[in-house]
N, C-alpha and C positions, 0 to 999 in steps of 0.2 A: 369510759367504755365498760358496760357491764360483762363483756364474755371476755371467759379467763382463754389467756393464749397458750398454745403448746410450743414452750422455747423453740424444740426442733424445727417446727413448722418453722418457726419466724425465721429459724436461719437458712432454711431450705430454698423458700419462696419468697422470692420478690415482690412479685405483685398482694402477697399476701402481708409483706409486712410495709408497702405502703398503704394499702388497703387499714393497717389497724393505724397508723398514725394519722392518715388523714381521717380516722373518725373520731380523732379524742376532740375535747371541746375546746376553746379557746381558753377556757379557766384552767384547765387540763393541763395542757401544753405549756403555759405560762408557769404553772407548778413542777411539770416535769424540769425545764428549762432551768426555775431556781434553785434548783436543787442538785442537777448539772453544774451548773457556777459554782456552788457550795463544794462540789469537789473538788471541780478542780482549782479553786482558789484554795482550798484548805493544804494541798498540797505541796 
């Protein structure tokens, strides 16, 4: 996803923070994910 998010926003709205996840890309996702695991396995 090329446009930067305004945190606030994301935590405001709903529909705007499924709106940015469902537009990441499937390479995307899978990166955000490994990296998700990375923490909390590191923990």
């Amino acid at each position: 996803m090329t446009l930067l998010l305004n945190q606030s926003l994301l935590l405001e709205s709903k529909s705007f923070r499924t709106e940015a996840i469902t537009n990441f890309s499937d390479d995307k996702a899978l990166e955000i994910l490994a990296k998700a695991k990375a923490i909390i396995f590191a923990v």
